[in-house]
N, C-alpha and C positions, 0 to 999 in steps of 0.2 A: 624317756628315751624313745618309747616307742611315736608318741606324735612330734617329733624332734625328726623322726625315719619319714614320714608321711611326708612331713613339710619339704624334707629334701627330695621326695621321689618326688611329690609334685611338680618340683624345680627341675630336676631333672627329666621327667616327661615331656615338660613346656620346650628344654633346652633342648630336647632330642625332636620336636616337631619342629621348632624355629630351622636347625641343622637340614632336615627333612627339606622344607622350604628351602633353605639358601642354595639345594641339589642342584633344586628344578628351577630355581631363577637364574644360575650358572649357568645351568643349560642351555636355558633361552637366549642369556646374552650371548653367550657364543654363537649360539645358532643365527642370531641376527648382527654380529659384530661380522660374519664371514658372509650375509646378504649383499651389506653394503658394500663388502671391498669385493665383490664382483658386481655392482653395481655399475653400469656404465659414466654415467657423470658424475658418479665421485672418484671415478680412478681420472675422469679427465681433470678434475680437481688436483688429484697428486703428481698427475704428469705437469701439470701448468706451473704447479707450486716448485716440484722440482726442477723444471725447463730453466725458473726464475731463480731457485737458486745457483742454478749452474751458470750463471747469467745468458742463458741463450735468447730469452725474448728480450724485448724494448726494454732499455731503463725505466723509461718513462710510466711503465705499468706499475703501479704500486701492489705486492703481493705481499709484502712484510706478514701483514698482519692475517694475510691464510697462512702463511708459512709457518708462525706463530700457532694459529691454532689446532694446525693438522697435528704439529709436533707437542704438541699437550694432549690432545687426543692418542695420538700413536702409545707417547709415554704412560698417558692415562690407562689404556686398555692392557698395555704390558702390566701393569699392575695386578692386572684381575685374574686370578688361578682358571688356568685355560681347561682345564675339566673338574668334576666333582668331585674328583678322585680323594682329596682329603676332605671334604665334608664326608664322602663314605664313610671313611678311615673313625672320623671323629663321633659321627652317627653310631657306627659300631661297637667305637668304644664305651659310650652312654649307652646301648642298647646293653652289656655285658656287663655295667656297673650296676641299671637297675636288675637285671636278671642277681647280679652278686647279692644287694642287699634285698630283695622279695627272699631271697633264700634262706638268707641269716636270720631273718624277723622271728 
């Protein structure tokens, strides 16, 4: 039993650094996902994208396929938990599992 305990704190030490890590790389993407949308030519990007969907510029401009990828983008980054706040949550909770079972050993 007892190298059975080992094997799982192991696992969970690795799982509570991997967590550790995923904080601070949330962090970074956000921090450089809000670079960009104050970026000056890539807002002129979503203005141009949007102008065209609203058809205010020339037909004749092909934007399809910005439009296309702004909006996989957009939907893309919607996807990504905009703070760490539950990798906290989940860090915390592995941090009070292995304090649980160091105790019980």
């Amino acid at each position: 039993m007892r190298l059975y305990l080992e094997m799982t704190m192991d696992k969970l030490q690795k799982l509570h650094n991997s967590v550790q890590k995923l904080e601070t790389v949330l962090q970074e993407v956000w921090s450089l996902a809000d670079e960009i949308s104050e970026d000056d030519e890539f807002r002129e990007l979503l203005k141009k994208a949007k102008q065209y969907k609203a058809k205010k510029l020339n037909s004749g401009e092909n934007l399809d396929d910005l439009c296309e990828k702004l909006e996989e983008y957009q939907n893309s980054l919607e996807q990504i938990p905009e703070d760490g706040t539950a990798a906290v949550d989940f860090e915390d909770a592995i941090s009070e599992l292995i304090e649980w079972i160091e105790k019980e050993k």
